[in-house]
py3Dmol code that shows the C-alpha trace and the ligand (Angstrom):
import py3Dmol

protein = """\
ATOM      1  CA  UNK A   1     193.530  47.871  -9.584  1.00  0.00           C
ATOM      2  CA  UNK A   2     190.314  48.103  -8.442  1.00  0.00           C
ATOM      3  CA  UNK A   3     188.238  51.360 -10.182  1.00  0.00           C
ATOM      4  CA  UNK A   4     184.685  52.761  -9.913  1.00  0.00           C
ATOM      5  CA  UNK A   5     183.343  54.668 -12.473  1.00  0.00           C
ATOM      6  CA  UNK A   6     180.193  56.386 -11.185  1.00  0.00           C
ATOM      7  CA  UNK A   7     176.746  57.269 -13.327  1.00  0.00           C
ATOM      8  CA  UNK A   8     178.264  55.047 -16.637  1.00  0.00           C
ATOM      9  CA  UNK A   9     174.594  54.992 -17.220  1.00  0.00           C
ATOM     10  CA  UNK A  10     172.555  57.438 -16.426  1.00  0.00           C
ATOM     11  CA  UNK A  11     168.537  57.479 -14.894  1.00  0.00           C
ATOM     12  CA  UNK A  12     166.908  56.893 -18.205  1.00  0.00           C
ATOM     13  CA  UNK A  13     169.300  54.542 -19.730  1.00  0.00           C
ATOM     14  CA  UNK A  14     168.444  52.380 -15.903  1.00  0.00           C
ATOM     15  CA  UNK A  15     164.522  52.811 -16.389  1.00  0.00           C
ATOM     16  CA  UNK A  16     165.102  52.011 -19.978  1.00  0.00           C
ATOM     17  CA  UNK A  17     167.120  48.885 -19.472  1.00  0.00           C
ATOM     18  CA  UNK A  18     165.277  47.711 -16.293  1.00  0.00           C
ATOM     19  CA  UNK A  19     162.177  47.337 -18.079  1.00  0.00           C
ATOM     20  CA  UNK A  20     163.440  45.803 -20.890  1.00  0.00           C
ATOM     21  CA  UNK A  21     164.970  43.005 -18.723  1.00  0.00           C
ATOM     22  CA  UNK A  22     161.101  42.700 -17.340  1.00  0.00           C
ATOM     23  CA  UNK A  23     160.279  41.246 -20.880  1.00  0.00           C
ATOM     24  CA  UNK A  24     163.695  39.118 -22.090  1.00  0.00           C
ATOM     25  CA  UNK A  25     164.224  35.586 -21.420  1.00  0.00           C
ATOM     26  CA  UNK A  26     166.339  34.551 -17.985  1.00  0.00           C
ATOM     27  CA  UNK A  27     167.849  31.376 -18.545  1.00  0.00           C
ATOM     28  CA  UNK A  28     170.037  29.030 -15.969  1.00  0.00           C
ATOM     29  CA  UNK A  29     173.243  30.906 -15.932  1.00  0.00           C
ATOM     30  CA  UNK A  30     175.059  27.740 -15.546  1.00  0.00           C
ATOM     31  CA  UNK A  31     175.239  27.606 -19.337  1.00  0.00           C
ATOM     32  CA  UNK A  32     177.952  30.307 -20.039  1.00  0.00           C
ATOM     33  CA  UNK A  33     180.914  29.322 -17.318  1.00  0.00           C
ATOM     34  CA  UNK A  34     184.068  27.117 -17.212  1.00  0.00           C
ATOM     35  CA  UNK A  35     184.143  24.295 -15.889  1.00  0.00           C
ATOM     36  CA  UNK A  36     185.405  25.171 -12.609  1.00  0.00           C
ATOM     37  CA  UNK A  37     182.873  28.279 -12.160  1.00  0.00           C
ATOM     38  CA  UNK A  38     180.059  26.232 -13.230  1.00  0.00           C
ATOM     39  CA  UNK A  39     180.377  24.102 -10.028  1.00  0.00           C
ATOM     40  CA  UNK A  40     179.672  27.719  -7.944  1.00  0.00           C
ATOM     41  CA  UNK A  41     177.378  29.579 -10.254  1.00  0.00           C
ATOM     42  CA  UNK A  42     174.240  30.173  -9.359  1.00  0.00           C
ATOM     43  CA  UNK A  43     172.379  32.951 -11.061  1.00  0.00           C
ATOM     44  CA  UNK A  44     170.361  33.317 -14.227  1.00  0.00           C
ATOM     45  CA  UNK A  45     171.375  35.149 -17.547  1.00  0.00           C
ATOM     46  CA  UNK A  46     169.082  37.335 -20.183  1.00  0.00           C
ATOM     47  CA  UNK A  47     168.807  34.674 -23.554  1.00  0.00           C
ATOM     48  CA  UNK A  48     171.425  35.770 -26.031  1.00  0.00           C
ATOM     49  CA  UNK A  49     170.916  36.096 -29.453  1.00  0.00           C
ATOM     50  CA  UNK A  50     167.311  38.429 -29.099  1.00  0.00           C
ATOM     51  CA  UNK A  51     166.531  41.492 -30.640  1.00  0.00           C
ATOM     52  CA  UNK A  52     166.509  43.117 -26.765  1.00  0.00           C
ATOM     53  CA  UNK A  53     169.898  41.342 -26.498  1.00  0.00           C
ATOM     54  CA  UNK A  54     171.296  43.585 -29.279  1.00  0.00           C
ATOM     55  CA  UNK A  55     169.992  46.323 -28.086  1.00  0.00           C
ATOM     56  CA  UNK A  56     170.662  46.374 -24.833  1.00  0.00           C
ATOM     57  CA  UNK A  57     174.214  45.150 -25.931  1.00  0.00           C
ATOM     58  CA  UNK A  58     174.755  48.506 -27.816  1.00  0.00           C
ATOM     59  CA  UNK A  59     173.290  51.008 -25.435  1.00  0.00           C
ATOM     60  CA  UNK A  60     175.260  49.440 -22.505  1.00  0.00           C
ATOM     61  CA  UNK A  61     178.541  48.894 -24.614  1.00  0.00           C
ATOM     62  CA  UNK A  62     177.905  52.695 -26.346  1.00  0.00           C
ATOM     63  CA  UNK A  63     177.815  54.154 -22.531  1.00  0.00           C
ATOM     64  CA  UNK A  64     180.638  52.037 -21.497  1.00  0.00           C
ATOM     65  CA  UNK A  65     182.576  53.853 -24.377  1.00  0.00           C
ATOM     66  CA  UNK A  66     181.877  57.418 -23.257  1.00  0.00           C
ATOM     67  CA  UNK A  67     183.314  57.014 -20.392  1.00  0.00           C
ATOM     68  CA  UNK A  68     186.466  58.636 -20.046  1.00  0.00           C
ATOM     69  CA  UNK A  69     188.421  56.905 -17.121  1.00  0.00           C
ATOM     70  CA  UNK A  70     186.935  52.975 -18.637  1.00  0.00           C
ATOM     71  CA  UNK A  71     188.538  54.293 -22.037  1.00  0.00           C
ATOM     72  CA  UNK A  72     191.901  55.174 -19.930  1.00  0.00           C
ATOM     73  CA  UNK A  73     192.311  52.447 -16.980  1.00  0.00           C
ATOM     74  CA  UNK A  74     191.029  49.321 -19.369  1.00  0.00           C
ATOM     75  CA  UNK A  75     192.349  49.948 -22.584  1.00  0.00           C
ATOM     76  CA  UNK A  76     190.161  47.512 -24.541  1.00  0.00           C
ATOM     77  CA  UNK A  77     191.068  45.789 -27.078  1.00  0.00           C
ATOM     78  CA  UNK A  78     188.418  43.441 -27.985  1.00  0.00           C
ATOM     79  CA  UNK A  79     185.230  43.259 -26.491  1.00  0.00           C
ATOM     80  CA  UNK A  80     182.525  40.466 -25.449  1.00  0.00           C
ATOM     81  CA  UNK A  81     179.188  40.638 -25.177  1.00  0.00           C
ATOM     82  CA  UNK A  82     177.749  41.657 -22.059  1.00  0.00           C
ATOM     83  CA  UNK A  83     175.982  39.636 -20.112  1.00  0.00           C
ATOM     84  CA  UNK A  84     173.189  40.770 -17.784  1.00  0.00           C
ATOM     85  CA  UNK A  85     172.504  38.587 -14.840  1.00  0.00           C
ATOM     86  CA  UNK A  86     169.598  38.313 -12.777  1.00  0.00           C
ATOM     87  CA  UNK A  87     170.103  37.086  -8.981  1.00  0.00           C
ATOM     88  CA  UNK A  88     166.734  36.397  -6.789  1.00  0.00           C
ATOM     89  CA  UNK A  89     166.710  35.017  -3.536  1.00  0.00           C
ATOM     90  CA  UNK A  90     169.019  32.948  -2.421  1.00  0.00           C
ATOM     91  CA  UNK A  91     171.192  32.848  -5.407  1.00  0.00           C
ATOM     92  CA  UNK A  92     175.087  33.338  -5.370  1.00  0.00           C
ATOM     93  CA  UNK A  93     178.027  32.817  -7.557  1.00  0.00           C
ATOM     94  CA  UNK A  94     180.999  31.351  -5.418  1.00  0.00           C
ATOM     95  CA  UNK A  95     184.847  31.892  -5.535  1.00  0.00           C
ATOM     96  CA  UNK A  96     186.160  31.779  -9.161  1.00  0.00           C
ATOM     97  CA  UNK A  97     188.244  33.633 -11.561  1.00  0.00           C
ATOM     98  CA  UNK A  98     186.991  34.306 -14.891  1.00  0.00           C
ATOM     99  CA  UNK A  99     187.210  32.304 -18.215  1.00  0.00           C
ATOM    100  CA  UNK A 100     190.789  33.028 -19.658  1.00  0.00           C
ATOM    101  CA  UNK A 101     189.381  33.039 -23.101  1.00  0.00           C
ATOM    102  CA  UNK A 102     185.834  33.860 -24.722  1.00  0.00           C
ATOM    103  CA  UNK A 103     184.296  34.362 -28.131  1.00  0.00           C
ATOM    104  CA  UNK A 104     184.323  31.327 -31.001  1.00  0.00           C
ATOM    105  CA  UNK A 105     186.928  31.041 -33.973  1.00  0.00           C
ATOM    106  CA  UNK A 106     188.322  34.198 -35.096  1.00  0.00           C
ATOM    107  CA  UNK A 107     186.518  36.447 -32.613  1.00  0.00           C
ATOM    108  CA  UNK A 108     188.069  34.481 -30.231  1.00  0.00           C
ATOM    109  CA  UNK A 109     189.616  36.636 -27.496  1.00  0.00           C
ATOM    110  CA  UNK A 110     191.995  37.236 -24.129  1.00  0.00           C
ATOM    111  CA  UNK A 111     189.712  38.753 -21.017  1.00  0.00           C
ATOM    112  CA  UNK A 112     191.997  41.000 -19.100  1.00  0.00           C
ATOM    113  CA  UNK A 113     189.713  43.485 -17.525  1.00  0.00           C
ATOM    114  CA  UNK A 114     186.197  42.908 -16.158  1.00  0.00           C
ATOM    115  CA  UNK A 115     183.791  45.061 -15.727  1.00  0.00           C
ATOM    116  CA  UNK A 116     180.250  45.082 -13.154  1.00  0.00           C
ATOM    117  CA  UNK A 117     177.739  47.401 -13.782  1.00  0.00           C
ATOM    118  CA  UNK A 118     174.882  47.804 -11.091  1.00  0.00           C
ATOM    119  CA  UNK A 119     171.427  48.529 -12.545  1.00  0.00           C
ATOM    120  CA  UNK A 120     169.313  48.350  -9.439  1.00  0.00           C
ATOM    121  CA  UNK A 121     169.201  50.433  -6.336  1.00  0.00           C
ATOM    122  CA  UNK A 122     171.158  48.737  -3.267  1.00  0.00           C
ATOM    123  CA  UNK A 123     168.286  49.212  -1.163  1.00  0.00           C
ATOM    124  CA  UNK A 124     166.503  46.612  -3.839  1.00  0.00           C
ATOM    125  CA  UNK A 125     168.206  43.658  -2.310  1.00  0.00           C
ATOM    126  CA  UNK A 126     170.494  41.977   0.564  1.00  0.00           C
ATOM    127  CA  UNK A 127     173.387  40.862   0.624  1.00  0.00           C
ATOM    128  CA  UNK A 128     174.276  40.431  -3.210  1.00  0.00           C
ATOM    129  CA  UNK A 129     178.041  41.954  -2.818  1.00  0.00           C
ATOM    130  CA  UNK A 130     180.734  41.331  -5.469  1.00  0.00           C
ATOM    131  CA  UNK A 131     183.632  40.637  -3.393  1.00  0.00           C
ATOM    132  CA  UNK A 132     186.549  40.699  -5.159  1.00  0.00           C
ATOM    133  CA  UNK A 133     190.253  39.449  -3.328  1.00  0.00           C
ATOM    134  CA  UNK A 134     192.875  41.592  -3.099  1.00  0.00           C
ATOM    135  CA  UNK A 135     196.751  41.937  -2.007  1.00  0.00           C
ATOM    136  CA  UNK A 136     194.963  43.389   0.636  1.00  0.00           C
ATOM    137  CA  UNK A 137     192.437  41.719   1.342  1.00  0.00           C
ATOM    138  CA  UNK A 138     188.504  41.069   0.281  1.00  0.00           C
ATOM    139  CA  UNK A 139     186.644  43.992  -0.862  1.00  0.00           C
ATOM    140  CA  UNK A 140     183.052  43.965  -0.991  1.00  0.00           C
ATOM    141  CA  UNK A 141     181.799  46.495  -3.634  1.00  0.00           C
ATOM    142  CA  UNK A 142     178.223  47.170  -3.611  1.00  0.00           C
ATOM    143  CA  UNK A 143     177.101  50.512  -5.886  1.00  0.00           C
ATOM    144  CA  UNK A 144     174.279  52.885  -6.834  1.00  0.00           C
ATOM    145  CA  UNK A 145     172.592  51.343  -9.965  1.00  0.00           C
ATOM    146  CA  UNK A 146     174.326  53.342 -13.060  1.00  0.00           C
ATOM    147  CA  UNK A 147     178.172  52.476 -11.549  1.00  0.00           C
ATOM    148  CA  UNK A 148     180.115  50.048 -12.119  1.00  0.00           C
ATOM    149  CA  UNK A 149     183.449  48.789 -10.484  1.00  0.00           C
ATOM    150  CA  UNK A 150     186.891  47.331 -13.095  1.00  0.00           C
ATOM    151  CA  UNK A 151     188.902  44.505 -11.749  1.00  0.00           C
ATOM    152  CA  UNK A 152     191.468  41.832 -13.468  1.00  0.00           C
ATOM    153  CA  UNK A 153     189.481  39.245 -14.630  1.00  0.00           C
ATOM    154  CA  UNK A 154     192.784  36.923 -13.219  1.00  0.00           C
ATOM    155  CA  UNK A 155     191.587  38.365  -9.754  1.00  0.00           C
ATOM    156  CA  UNK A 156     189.274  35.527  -7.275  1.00  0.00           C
ATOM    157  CA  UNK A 157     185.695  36.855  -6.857  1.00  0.00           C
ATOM    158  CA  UNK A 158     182.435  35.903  -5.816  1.00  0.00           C
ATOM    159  CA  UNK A 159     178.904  37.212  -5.623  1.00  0.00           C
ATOM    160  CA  UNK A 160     177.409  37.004  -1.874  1.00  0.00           C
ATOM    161  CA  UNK A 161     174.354  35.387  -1.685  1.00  0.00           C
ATOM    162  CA  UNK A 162     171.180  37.126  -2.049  1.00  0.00           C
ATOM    163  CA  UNK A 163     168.966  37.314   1.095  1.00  0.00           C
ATOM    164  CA  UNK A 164     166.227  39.586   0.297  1.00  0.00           C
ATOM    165  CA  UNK A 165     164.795  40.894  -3.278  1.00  0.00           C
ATOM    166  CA  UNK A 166     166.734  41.082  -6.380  1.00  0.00           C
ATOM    167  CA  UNK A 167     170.022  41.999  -8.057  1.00  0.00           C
ATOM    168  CA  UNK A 168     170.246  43.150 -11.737  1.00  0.00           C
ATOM    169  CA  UNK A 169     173.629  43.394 -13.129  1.00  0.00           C
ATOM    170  CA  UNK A 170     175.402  43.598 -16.257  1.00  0.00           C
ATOM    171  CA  UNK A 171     179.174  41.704 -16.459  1.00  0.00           C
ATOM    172  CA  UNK A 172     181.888  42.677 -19.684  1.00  0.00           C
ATOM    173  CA  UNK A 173     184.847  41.300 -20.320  1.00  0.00           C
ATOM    174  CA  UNK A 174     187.585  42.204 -22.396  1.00  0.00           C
ATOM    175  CA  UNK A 175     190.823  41.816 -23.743  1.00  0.00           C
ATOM    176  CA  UNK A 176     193.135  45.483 -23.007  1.00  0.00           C
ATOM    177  CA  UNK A 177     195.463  46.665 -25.635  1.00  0.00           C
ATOM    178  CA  UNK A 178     197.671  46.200 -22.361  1.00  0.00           C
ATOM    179  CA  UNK A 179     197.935  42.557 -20.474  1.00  0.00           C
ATOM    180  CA  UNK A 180     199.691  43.551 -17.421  1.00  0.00           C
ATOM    181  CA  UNK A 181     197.438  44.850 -14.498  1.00  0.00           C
ATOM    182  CA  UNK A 182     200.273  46.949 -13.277  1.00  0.00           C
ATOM    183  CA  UNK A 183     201.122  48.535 -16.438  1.00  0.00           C
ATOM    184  CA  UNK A 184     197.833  49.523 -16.959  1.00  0.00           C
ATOM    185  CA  UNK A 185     197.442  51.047 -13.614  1.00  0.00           C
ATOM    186  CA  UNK A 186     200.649  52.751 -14.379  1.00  0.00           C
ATOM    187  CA  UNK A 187     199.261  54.335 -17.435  1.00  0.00           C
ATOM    188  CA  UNK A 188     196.134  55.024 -16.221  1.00  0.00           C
ATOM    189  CA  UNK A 189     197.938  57.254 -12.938  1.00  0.00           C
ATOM    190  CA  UNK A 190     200.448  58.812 -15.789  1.00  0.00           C
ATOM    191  CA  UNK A 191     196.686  60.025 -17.782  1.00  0.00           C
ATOM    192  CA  UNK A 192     195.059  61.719 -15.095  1.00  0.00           C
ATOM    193  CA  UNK A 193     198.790  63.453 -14.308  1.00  0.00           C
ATOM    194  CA  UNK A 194     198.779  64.003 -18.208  1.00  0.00           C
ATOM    195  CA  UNK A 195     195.214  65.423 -18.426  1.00  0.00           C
ATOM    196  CA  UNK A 196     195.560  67.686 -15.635  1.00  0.00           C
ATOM    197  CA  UNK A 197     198.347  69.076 -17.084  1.00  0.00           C
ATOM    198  CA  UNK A 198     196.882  69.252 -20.159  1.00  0.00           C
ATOM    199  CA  UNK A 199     194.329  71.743 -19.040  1.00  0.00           C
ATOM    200  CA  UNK A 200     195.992  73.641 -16.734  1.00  0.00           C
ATOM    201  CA  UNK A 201     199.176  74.439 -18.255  1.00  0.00           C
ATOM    202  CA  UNK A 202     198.398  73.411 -21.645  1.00  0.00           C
ATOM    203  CA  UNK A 203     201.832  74.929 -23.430  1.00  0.00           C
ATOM    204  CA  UNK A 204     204.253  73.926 -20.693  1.00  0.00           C
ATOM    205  CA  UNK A 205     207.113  72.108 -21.377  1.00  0.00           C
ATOM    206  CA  UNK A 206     206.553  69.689 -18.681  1.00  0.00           C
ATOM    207  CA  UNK A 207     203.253  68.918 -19.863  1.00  0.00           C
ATOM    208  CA  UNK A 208     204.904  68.352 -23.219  1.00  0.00           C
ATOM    209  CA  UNK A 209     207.128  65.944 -21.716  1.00  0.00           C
ATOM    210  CA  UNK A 210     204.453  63.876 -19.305  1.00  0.00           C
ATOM    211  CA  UNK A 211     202.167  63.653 -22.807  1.00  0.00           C
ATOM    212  CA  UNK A 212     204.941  61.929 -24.745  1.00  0.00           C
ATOM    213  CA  UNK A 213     206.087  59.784 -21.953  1.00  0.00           C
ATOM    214  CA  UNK A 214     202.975  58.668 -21.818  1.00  0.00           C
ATOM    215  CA  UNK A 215     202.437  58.121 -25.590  1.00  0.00           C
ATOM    216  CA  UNK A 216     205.460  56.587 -26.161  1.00  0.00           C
ATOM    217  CA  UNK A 217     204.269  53.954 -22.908  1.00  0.00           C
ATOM    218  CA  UNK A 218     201.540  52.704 -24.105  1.00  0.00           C
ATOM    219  CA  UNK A 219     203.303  52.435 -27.561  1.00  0.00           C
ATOM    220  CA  UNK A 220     205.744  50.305 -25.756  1.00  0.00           C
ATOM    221  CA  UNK A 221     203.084  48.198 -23.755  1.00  0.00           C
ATOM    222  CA  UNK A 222     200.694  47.721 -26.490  1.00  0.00           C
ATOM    223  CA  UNK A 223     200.063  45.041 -28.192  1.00  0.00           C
ATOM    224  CA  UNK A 224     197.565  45.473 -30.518  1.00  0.00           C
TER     225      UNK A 224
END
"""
ligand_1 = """\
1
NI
Ni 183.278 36.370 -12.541
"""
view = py3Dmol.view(width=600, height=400)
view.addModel(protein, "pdb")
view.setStyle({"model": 0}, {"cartoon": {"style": "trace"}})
view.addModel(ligand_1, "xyz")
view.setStyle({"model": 1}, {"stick": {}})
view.zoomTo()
view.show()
């Protein structure tokens, strides 16, 4: 499932973290990727590690958390630290899928869900697309800065090339309390039913019956 989740941060959390990233470190973003993706990256990454690291981390991350559909249609587990990636002209990052595993030693984790967040304007840059393969077909997801799109990190990808200007985004990765793409979709369609109902015919016994089936699912699914 592909899912946008519009204004995750909002015009002063943008201005806020846009001129931050004006004053971090950029290094080659060759560094962080497999062995596979290195071969197609092409991009540079903010220095980890940095006091502006951690708190960008936390006011991305803290955002990311209000959000009520991200909460519902990822389910996360664990959690990596994002990564926010600078593209200027004529950078791209070619087909790949995403790093099956991340973190060190006991914070080692599964990514299941990844997560783009755009933090400059479209009209900042050309061409700069994520394109993202589906069962039906390539879809090329371009957003307002402040949304941010969900896909399985198992799903091929790439970043178009960058004709014109520059593209800020920030990538997260994590591991859902659910590893099946099509449960989670599942329980993330059963939620909205479930939330609906929740408001607009709070004491019904169908709504009764739609909150514990979807309880009890996740119960069943999760493995936490
Ligand atoms: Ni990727």
């Amino acid at each position: 499932m592909l899912l946008q989740l519009e204004n995750v941060l909002d015009a002063t959390k943008l201005t806020n973290i846009r001129e931050m990233l004006t004053k971090v470190t950029f290094v080659n973003g060759k560094h962080s990727a497999g062995h596979a993706a290195n071969r197609v990256k092409n991009n540079e990454e903010m220095k980890q590690g940095t006091q502006q690291a951690e708190y960008l981390d936390h006011l991305l991350m803290g955002s990311l958390a209000e959000n009520a559909d991200f909460r519902s249609s990822a389910l996360p587990y664990r959690v990596a630290q994002p990564v926010f990636a600078r593209y200027t002209q004529g950078m791209q990052y070619g087909n790949h899928v995403d790093d099956p595993i991340m973190g060190g030693g006991a914070e080692k984790f599964r990514t299941d869900v990844s997560i783009t967040v755009f933090l400059n304007e479209p009209e900042d840059y050309d061409g700069g697309e994520l394109i993202i393969s589906t069962s039906f077909g390539e879809k090329a997801v371009k957003l307002p800065a402040g949304s941010a799109v969900i896909y399985p990190s198992s799903s091929i990808h790439r970043v178009a090339e960058i004709t014109r200007g520059e593209r800020l985004a920030a990538i997260v990765w994590l591991q859902s309390m659910v590893r099946d793409p099509a449960q989670r979709e599942l329980l993330y369609e059963l939620d909205q039913a479930r939330n609906t109902l929740l408001t607009s015919k709070p004491d019904a016994p169908e709504t009764k019956q739609v909150d514990h089936s979807y309880v009890n699912l996740l119960r069943m699914w999760s493995e936490v």
